[in-house]
Structure formats: structure tokens, C-alpha cells
SEVO-616463 format. One line per field, with one value per residue (C-alpha): residue in one letter; x, y, z. Coordinates in Angstrom, 1 decimal, padded with zeros to 4 digits, m for minus. Example, Ala and Ser with C-alpha at 12.3 -4.5 7.8 and 13.67 -1.06 7.14 Angstrom:
<drendos>
code: A / S
c1: 012.3 / 013.7
c2: m004.5 / m001.1
c3: 007.8 / 007.1
</drendos>
This chain:
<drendos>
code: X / X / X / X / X / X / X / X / X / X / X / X / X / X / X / X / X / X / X / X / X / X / X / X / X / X / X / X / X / X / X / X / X / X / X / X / X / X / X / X / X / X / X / X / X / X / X / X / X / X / X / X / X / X / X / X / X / X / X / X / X / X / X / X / X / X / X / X / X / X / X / X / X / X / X / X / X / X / X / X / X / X / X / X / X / X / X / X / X / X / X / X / X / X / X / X / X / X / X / X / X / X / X / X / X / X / X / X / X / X / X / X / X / X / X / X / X / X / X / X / X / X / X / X / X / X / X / X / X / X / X / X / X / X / X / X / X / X / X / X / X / X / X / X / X / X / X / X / X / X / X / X / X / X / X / X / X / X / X / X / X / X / X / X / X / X / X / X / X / X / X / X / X / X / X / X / X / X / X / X / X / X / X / X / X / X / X / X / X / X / X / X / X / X / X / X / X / X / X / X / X / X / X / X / X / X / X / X / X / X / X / X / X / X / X / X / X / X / X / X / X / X / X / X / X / X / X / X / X / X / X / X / X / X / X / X / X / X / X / X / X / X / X / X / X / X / X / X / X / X / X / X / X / X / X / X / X / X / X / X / X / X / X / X / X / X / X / X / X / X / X / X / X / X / X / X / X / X / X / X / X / X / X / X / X / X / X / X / X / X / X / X / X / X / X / X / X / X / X / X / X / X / X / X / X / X / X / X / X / X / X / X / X / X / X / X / X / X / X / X / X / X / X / X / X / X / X / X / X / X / X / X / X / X / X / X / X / X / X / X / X / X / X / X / X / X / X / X / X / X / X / X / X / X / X / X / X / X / X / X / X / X / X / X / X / X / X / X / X / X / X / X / X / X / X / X / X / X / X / X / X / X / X / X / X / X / X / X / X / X / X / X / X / X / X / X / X / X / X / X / X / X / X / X / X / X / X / X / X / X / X / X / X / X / X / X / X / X / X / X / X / X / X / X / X / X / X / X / X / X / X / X / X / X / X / X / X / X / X / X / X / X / X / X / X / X / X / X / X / X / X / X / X / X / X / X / X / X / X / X / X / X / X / X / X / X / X / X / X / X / X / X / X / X / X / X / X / X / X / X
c1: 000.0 / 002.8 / 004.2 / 008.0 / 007.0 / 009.4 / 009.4 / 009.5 / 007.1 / 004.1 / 005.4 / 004.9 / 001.4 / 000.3 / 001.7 / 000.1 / m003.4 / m002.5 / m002.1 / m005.2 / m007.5 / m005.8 / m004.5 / m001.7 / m003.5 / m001.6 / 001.4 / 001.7 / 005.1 / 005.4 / 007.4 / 010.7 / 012.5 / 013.8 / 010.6 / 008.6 / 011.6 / 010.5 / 006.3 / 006.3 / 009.4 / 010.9 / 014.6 / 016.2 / 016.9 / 013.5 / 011.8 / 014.0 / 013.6 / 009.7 / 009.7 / 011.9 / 008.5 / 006.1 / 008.3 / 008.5 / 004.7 / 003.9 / 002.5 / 005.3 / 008.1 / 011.5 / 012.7 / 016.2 / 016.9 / 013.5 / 011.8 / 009.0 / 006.0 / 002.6 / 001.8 / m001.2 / m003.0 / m006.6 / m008.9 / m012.5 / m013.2 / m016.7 / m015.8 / m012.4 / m010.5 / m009.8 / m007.3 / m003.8 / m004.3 / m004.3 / m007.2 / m009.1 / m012.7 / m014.5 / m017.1 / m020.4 / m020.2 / m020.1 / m021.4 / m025.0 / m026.0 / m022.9 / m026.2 / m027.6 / m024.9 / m024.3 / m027.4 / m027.2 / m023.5 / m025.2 / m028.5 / m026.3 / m024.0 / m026.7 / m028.6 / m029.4 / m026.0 / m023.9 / m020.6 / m020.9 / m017.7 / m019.6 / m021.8 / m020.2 / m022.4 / m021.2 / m022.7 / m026.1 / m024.2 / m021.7 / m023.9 / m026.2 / m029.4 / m030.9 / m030.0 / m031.5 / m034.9 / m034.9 / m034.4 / m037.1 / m039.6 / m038.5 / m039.4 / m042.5 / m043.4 / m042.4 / m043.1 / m046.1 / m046.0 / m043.2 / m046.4 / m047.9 / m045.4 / m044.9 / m042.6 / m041.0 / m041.0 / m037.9 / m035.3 / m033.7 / m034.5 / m032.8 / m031.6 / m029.9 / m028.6 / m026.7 / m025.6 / m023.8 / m022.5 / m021.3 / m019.4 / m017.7 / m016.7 / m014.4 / m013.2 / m012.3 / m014.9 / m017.2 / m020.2 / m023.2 / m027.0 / m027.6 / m024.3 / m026.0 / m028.6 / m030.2 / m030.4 / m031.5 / m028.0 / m024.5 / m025.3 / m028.3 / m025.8 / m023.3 / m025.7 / m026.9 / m023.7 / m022.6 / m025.9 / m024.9 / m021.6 / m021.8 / m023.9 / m024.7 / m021.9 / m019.1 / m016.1 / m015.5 / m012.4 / m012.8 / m010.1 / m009.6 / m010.4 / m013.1 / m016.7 / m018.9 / m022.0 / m020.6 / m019.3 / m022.6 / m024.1 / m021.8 / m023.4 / m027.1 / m026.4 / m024.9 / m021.4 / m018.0 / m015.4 / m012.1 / m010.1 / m007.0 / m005.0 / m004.3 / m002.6 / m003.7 / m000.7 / m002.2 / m004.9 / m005.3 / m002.2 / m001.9 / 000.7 / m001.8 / m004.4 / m002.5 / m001.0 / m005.2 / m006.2 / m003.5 / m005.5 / m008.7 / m011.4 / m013.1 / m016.3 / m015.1 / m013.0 / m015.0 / m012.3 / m012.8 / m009.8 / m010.4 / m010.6 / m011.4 / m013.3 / m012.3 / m008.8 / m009.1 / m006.1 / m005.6 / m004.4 / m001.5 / m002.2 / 000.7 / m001.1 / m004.6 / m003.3 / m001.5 / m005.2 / m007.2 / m004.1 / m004.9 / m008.3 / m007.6 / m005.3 / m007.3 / m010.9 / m012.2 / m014.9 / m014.1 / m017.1 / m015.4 / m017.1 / m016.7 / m018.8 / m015.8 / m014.3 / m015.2 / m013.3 / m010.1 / m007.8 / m004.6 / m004.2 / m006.1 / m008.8 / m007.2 / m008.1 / m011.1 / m010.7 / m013.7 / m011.4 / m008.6 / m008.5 / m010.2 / m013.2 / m015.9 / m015.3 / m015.5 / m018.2 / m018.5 / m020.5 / m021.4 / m023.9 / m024.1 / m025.1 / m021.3 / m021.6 / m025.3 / m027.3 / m027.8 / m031.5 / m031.6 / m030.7 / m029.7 / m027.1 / m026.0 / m024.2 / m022.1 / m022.2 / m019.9 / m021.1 / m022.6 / m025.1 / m028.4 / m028.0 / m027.8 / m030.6 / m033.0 / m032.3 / m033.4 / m036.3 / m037.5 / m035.8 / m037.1 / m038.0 / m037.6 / m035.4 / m037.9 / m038.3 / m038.7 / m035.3 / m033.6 / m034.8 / m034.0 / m030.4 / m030.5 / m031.6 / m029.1 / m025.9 / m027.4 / m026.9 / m023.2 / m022.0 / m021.5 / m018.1 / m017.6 / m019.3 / m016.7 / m013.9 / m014.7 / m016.2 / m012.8 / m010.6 / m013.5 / m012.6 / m009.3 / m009.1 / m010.9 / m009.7 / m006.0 / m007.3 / m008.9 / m005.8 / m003.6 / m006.3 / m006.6 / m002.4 / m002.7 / m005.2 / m005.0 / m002.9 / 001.3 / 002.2 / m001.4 / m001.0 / m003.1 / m003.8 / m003.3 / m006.4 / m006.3 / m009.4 / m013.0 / m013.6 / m013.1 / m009.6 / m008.6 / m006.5 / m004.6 / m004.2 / m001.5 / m001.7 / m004.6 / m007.9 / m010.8 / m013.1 / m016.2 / m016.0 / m015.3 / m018.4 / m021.0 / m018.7 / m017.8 / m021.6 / m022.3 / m019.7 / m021.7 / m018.9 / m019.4 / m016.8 / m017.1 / m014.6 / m012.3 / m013.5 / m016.8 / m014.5 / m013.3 / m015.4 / m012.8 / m013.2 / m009.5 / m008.7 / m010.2 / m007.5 / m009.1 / m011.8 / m012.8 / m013.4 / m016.1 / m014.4 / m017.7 / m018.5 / m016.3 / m014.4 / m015.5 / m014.5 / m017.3 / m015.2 / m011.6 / m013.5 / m014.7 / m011.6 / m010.2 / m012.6 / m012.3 / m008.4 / m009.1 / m011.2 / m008.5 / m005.9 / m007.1 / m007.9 / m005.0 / m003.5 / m006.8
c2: 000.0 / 002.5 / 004.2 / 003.4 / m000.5 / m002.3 / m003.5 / m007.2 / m007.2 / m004.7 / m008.2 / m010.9 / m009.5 / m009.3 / m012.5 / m014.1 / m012.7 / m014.8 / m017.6 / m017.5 / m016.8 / m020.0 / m018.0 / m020.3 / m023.6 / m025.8 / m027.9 / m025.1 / m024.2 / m020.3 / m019.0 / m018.7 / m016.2 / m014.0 / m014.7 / m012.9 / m009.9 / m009.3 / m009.9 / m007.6 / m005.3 / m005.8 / m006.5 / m010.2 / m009.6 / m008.1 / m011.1 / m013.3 / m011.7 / m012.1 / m016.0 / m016.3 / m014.3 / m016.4 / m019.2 / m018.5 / m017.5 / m021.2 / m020.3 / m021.6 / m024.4 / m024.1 / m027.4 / m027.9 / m027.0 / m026.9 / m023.5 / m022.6 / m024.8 / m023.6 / m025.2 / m027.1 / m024.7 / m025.5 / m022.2 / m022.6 / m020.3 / m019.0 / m018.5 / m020.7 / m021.9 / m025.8 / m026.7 / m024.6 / m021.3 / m022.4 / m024.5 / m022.0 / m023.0 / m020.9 / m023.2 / m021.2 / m019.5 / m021.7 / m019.5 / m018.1 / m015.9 / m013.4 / m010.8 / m011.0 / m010.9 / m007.6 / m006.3 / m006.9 / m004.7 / m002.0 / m002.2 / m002.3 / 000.8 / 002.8 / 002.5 / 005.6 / 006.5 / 004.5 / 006.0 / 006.6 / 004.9 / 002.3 / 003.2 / 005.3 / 008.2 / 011.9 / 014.1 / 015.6 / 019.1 / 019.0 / 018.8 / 021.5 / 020.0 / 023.7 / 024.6 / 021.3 / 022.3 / 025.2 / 023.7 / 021.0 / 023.6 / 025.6 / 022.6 / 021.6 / 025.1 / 025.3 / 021.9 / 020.3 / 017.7 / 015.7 / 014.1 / 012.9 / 011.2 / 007.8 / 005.6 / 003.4 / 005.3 / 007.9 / 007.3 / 010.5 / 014.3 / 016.1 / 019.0 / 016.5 / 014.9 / 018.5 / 019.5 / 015.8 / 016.5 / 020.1 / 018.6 / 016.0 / 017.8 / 019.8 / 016.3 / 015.6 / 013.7 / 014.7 / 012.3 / 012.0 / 012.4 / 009.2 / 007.7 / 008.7 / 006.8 / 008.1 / 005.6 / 005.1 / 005.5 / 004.3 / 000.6 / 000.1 / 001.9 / m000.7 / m003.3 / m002.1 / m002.1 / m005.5 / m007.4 / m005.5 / m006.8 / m010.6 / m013.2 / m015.9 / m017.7 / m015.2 / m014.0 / m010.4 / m009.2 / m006.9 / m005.1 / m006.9 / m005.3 / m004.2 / m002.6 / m005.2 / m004.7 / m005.0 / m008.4 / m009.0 / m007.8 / m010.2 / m013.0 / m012.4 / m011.7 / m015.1 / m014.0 / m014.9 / m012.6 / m013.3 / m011.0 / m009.0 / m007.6 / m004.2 / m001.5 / 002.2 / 003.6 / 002.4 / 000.7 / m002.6 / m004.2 / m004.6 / m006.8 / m009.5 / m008.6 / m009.5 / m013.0 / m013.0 / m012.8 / m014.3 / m017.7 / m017.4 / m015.0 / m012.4 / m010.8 / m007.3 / m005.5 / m003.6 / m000.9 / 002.7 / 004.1 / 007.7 / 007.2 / 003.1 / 002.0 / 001.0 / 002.2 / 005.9 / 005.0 / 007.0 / 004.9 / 006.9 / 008.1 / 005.6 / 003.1 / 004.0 / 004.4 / 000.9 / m000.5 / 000.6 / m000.9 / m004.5 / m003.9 / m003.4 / m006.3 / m008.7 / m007.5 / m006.9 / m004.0 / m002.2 / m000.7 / 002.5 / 003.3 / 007.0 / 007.8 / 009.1 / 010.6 / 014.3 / 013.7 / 013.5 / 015.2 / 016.3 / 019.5 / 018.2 / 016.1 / 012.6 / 012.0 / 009.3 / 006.2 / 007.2 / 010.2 / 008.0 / 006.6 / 003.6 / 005.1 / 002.8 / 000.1 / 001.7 / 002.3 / 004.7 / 004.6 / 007.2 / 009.2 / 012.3 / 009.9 / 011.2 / 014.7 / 016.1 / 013.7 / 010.1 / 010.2 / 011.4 / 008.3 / 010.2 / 008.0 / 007.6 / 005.3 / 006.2 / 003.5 / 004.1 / 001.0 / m000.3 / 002.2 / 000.7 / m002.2 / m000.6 / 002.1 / m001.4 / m003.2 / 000.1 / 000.3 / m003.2 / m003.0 / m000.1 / 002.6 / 006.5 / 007.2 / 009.7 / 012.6 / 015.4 / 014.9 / 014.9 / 018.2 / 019.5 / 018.4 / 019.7 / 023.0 / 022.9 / 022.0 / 025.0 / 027.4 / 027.3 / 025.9 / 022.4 / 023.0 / 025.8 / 023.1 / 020.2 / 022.4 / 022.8 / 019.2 / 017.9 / 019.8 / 018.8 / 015.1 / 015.2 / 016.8 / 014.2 / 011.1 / 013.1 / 013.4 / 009.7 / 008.2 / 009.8 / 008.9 / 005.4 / 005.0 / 006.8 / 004.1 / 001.0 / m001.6 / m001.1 / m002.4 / m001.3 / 000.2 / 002.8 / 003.4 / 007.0 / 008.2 / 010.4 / 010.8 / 009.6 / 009.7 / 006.3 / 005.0 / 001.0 / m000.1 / m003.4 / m004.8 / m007.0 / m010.0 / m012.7 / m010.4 / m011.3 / m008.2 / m009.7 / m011.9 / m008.2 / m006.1 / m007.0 / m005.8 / m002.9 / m002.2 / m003.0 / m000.2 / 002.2 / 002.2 / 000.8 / m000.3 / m002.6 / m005.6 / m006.5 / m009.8 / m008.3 / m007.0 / m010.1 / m012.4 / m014.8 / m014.1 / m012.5 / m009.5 / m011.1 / m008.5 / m005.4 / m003.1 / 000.2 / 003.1 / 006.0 / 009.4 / 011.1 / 013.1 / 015.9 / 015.4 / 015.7 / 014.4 / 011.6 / 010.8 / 010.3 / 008.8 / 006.0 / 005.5 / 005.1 / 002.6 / 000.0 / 000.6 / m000.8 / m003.6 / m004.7 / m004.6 / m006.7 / m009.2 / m009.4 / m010.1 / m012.5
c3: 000.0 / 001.0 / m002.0 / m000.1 / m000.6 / m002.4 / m006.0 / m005.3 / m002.9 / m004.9 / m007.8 / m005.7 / m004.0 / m008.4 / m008.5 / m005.1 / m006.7 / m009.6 / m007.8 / m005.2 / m008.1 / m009.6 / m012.7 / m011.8 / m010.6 / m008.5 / m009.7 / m012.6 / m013.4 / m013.5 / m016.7 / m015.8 / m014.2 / m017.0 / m019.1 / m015.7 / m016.1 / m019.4 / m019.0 / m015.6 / m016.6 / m013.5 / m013.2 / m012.2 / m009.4 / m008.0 / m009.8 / m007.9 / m004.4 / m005.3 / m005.8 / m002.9 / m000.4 / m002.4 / m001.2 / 002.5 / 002.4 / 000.6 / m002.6 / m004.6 / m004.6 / m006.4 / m008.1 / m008.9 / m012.8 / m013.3 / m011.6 / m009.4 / m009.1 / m007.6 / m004.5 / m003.3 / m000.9 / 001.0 / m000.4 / m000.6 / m003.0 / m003.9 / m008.4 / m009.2 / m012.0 / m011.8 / m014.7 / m015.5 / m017.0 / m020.8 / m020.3 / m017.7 / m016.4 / m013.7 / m011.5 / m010.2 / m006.9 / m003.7 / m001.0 / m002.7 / 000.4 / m000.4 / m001.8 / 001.5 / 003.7 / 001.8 / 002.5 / 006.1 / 006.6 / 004.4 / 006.8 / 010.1 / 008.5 / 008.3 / 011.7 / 013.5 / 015.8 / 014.1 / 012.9 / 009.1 / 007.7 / 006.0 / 003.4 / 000.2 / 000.4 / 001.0 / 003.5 / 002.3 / 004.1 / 000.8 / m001.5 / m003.3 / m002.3 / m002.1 / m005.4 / m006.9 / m004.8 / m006.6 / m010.2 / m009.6 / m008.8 / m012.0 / m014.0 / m012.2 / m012.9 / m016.5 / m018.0 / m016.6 / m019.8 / m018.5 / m016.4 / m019.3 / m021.1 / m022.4 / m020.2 / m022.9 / m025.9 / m025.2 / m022.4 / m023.1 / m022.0 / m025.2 / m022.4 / m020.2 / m023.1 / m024.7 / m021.0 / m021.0 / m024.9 / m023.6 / m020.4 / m022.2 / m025.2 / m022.8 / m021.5 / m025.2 / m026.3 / m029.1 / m028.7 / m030.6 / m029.0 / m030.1 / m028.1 / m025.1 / m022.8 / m019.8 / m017.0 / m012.9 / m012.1 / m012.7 / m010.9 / m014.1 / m016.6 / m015.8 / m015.9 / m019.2 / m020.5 / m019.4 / m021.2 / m024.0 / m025.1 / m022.5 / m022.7 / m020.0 / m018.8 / m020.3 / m018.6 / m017.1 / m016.4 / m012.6 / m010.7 / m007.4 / m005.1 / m007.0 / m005.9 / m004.5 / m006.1 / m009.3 / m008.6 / m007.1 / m010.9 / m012.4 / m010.5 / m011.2 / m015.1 / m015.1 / m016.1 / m014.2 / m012.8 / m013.7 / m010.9 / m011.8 / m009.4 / m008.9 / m006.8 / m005.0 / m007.0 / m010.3 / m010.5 / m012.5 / m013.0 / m017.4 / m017.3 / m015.3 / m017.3 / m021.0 / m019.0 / m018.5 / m022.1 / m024.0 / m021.6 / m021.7 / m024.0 / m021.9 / m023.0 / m021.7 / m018.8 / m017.0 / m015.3 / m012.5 / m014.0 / m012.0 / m008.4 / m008.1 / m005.3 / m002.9 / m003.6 / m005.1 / m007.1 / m010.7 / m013.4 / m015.0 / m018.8 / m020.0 / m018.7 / m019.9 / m023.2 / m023.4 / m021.9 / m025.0 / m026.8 / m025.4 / m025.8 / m029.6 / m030.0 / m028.1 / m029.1 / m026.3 / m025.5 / m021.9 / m019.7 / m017.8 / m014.5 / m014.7 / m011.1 / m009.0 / m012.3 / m011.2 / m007.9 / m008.9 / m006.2 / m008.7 / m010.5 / m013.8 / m014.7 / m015.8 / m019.3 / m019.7 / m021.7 / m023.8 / m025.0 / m026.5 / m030.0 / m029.6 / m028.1 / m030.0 / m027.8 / m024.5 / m023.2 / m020.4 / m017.3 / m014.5 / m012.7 / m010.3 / m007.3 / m005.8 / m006.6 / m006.7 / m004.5 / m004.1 / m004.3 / m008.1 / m010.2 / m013.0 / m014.5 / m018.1 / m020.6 / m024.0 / m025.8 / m028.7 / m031.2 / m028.8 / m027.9 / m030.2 / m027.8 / m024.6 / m025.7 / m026.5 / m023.3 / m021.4 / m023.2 / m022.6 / m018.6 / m017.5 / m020.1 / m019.3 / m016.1 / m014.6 / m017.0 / m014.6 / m012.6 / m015.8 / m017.0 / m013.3 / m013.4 / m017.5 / m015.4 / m013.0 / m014.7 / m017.4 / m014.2 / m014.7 / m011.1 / m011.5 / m011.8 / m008.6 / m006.5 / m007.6 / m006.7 / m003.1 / m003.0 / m004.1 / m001.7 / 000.8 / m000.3 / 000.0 / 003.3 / 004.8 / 003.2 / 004.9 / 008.2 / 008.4 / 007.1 / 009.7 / 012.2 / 011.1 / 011.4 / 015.0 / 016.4 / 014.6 / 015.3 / 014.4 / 010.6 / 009.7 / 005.7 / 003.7 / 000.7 / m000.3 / m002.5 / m005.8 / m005.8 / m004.6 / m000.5 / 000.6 / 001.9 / 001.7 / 005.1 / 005.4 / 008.9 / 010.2 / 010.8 / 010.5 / 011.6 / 010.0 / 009.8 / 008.6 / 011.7 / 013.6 / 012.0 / 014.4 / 018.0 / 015.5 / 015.2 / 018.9 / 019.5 / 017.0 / 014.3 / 010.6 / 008.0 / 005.2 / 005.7 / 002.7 / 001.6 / 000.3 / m002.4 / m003.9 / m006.1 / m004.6 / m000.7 / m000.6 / 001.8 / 004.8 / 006.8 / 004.9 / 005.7 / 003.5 / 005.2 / 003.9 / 004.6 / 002.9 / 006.1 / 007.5 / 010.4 / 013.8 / 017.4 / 017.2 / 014.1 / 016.0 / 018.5 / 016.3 / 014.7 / 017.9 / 018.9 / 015.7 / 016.5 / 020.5 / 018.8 / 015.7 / 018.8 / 021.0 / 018.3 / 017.5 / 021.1 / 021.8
</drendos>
């Protein structure tokens, strides 16, 4: 997590991810040691020094003038692969109740008095909720037809769509009304996007750790997630991802390339380029969850993947659910080629996302202060993600790590040790604190020593106090 961490060690974690999601089945012999030098770009020597900490921590066994072998290890694993990577087969998921487990941390986060570090949501304080008053009663003044209309026969409000052209054109990207669908937020815009270039039984390429409801999507649409690991420095890791698709055909890679949840890492523009590069040469179409992309914490706004060359093929996803409110389920999806698809499945789904908050937020972002607000909501952001993080390495327990966000508000910590925080969310709850534990971000049940942290709220004394309190708890069980 630390950006001081060494090179073999950031390799062997990419390599350990590999193995757990059985990438690298066991008895597998890994490519050999300058063939990993060249594939990870990594010198001898770190590759090396990497084999030798997968070694001690028992993922893999050197054989004289042979190389490194892939151990045996006892994982139940809710989606595996069970033959060597050239011949990769994903099972159904094991443990079926994951959905409802879910929905019990997100109902216990969100009880009255409990500390709000679960849930992803940003204080209703920090956002312009009387401005958007204002523009709904404009519109319910002004346009008493959008009461009247069809439900399935237009998903699109033709203002919301030219204030979304407008925005994006100054992102570099010059899209089309007809690229454009309207949808009940980023989670249906992702969903849309998905049924539109998979079909049942296909495989996905996710970051891991990646956001749990997507994985949760993945399931019910009858798709498999094929995890690849990636880092808070970065974000997915390419060079696992091309070792990925050079073994198996994926149906798409679905990618938060601005401020990932949980992470809030920023894929570097290199990199982003080099993606749409695999995703040319393999053929692959990429879904780009753009929700955080407006809370980036640098100087400039990282460039999208929809604004590269190979733009057809992505198709990007967001909403103002981070930004404006929550409650409005405005989302959207541009489609690039596959826009015809995603505009029929929304029709048949759901039809119209509700006309009348569309034309408010067409009113609103019209006003001219989208922008103003985004400024101070960023530096809001980024304060607090600060201040939790140095909170979070006060309290908890010593060798706890942090990821250090570019963006978004939520923060990924790493504890020492072998703490399960899933087993720990109840006595957090009992103490009034909420987190979301690690393994809810794996398709795979990895991160068991995680927890993410939402640093949506500002500040206050009850916040150091509850960080102080999940500290006392992930201390003692670890002495226990």
C-alpha cells in the first residue's frame, strides 16, 4: 500500500493474486524467471527476491533445474479456475448468500447512531441539495408535460442529453445524441452495459479489489469474474491482465480508472493508453465506471478512456449519485457501437429514467456551477480522506497500511496479521462504528485483513473517537 513499498514485494502481491485466483493452478510451473523480467518489466533480481517471499509465504516451490511450481493450498473459494491457465474453467459461486450478507452490513451501516464509515455516500451538508430544490420547482413550474409522457417510448430528456455533450466535449470527447442513454444511475448503466456486449456464462475481467456490487451484478447476469490484481498507486495491474487474455477469451473488462473503489487509485495516462491498446489487439470492449471521475484530487482532470482513439469500444458509465445527491438516479451510458443495444435493453428494462429529474439536473448543470461546486467538493474530499488516514495509522494496530487516495472519499486499510473483519463487523456495530470488511471486495473471498473506510462526512471528534474505537477492537484481536 505504501508508495515506499518495495518493487519485489508490490510483484509478488500481483503474483500471489494470480495464484489464489488460480490464474496459476496448482502444480503449474510459473514461466521462468527472466521470461517474468520481461512480462512484468521488473529486473532479475526483483523477480527473484519475489519468488523467494512467495516461497517462504507457501504459494510456490522451487525445483532444482526446473523452476517454481505452484503449491497445493486448502482455499474454498466462492468463483475458481480448476485446470492450468491455458485450459481456464470458472465453477459457479459456492457460497449463494454473499447478496444477502451484503445487504445486512449496508443495513447495520446505516442505523441511527452508528458511525458513518460504511456506506459510500457523501454528506447531504456538501452537497447543493438547495439549489436542486430550486431547479425541480423551475421545472414543475415550466413543464407540466413531463407528467404525461410515455414511459418506454424515449429514455432521453434532449436538455440532459446537450448538457452531458457540452461537459464532455471539454473532456475531449465529441459524442453524438444518439451515443447517449439516460439511466437510474450508474449501478443500471453498468448493468446495461454488461448485457450488452456478455452473454450468460461469459467472462469479465474486474479489478480486485473491485466494488462489491458490481461483482454482485456479475453473478445475477450469469457471467463470471475473472479477478486481476491491482494497486492504489495504479490501479489494475496490465501486465496481469495481458497473462489474463492471451489464456482465456473475456467478454469485456469492466475498469474505475479515476478514483477506483475501494482504492481511489488513478491509473496513470501511459497506462490508460497501453489499456485501449490491449483492448484493440485482443478485441475486447471495456465498460469504464466513470462515477468518481469528477473527484479526482490532482491538479487536472485525468483524461477518460472514452477520450482515447479507440473510443468505440469503450463504453463509459457514471452518474451524479457522488456529486449532486444520491436520491436522483440520473445516470447515463455512451455506448460508442454499442449504444443501439444498450438504448433497446433500457427500453424493454425499464423505459424512461424519470423525466422530470432529468430536466432539473438539464436546469441545474445549465446554471453554470457544477463546476464551482466540484472544486470545493474535491478539496472537501481530499481533506478528509487526509485526516482519516492519519487517524486510522494513529489508532490501529502497528504495521497497519493505507492506501493513499487520488481521488473519490473512501480509503482501503490493510491490517496486520490474520484479523478477519467480517467476523469483527458485528462488535464494530455493537460499538456504533461501521466499516465494510475486505472480503466483500473479492469475487474470490481475498482480503479477509481489509476493511474500507467512507471518509464522505467531515471530520469531527465523534469521528476520532470512532476510529479510535475500531483501532481498541482490531488490537485486542489481535492479542486475543
Amino acid at each position: 500500500m505504501d508508495s515506499s513499498s518495495c518493487k519485489y514485494e508490490t510483484l509478488a502481491l500481483n503474483l500471489q493474486a494470480l495464484i489464489e485466483n488460480n490464474h496459476f493452478a496448482a502444480g503449474y510451473k510459473l514461466p521462468s524467471i527472466r521470461k517474468l523480467s520481461e512480462q512484468w518489466h521488473y529486473s532479475i533480481d526483483t523477480v527473484q527476491k519475489a519468488l523467494n517471499l512467495l516461497e517462504d509465504r507457501g504459494y510456490v516451490q522451487p525445483v532444482a533445474k526446473s523452476g517454481y511450481y505452484v503449491q497445493a493450498r486448502s482455499m474454498q473459494i466462492p468463483i475458481a479456475c480448476t485446470q492450468a491457465p491455458d485450459s481456464i474453467v470458472l465453477e459457479p459461486p459456492v457460497n449463494l448468500e454473499v447478496a444477502d450478507q451484503i445487504a445486512i452490513l449496508l443495513k447495520s451501516s446505516v442505523r441511527e447512531g452508528v458511525a458513518p464509515l460504511g456506506v459510500a455516500f457523501p454528506a447531504h451538508e456538501l452537497l447543493p441539495i438547495a439549489t436542486l430544490r430550486r431547479s425541480y420547482a423551475t421545472v414543475n413550474r415550466t413543464r407540466p408535460d413531463l407528467l404525461t409522457l410515455g414511459s418506454h417510448v424515449e429514455p432521453n430528456q434532449p436538455e440532459l442529453v446537450q448538457q452531458l455533450q457540452q461537459r464532455f466535449e471539454l473532456m475531449g470527447m465529441k459524442l453524438k445524441r444518439d451515443e447517449l442513454v439516460i439511466t437510474d444511475g450508474c449501478t443500471e448503466a453498468l448493468s446495461l452495459a454488461l448485457q450488452s456486449v456478455a452473454k450468460y456464462n461469459d467472462i469479465v475481467a474486474v479489478e480486485s479489489p473491485g466494488y462489491y456490487l458490481l461483482l454482485q451484478m456479475i453473478e445475477s447476469l450469469g457471467l463470471r469474474a475473472l479477478e486481476i490484481p491491482s494497486s492504489p498507486e495504479q490501479g489494475m495491474s496490465l501486465e496481469a491482465l495481458e497473462i489474463a487474455v492471451k489464456q482465456t477469451r473475456i467478454a469485456a473488462c469492466i475498469v474505475c480508472p479515476t478514483a477506483s473503489n475501494p482504492m481511489g487509485s488513478v491509473m496513470p495516462d501511459v497506462k490508460r493508453k497501453k489499456l485501449l491498446e490491449l483492448a484493440e489487439k485482443y478485441d475486447f470492449p471495456i465498460v469504464e465506471d466513470n462515477v468518481y471521475a469528477d473527484l479526482y484530487f490532482e491538479r487536472f482532470r485525468p483524461r477518460p478512456l472514452k477520450a482515447g482513439k479507440q473510443s468505440d469500444r469503450v463504453l463509459m458509465c457514471g452518474s451524479f449519485s457522488k456529486s449532486l445527491s444520491p436520491s436522483l438516479r440520473i445516470g447515463y451510458v455512451a455506448g460508442g457501437k454499442y449504444a443501439a443495444k444498450v438504448l433497446s435493453k433500457k427500453r424493454i428494462l425499464s423505459g424512461s429514467t424519470n423525466p422530470i429529474t432529468q430536466v432539473a439536473v438539464a436546469h441545474y448543470l445549465a446554471k453554470g456551477s457544477f463546476e464551482r461546486h466540484l472544486r470545493t467538493l474535491r478539496q472537501q474530499f481530499e481533506t478528509q480522506v487526509r485526516t482519516i488516514g492519519n487517524l486510522v495509522l494513529k489508532h490501529f494496530p502497528q504495521g497497519t497500511r493505507i492506501s493513499e487516495p487520488k481521488g473519490g472519499f473512501v480509503l482501503w486499510v490493510e491490517l496486520p496479521g490474520d484479523i478477519d473483519t467480517a467476523a469483527l463487523f458485528n462488535k464494530a456495530i455493537a460499538r456504533k462504528v461501521a466499516y465494510m470488511p475486505g472480503s466483500v471486495f473479492s469475487a474470490s473471498g481475498l482480503y479477509k485483513n481489509c476493511l474500507r473506510l467512507n471518509c464522505g462526512h467531515p471530520v469531527t471528534d465523534d469521528t476520532a473517537v470512532a476510529i479510535a474505537k475500531l483501532g481498541a477492537l482490531f488490537d485486542a484481536s489481535i492479542f486475543a
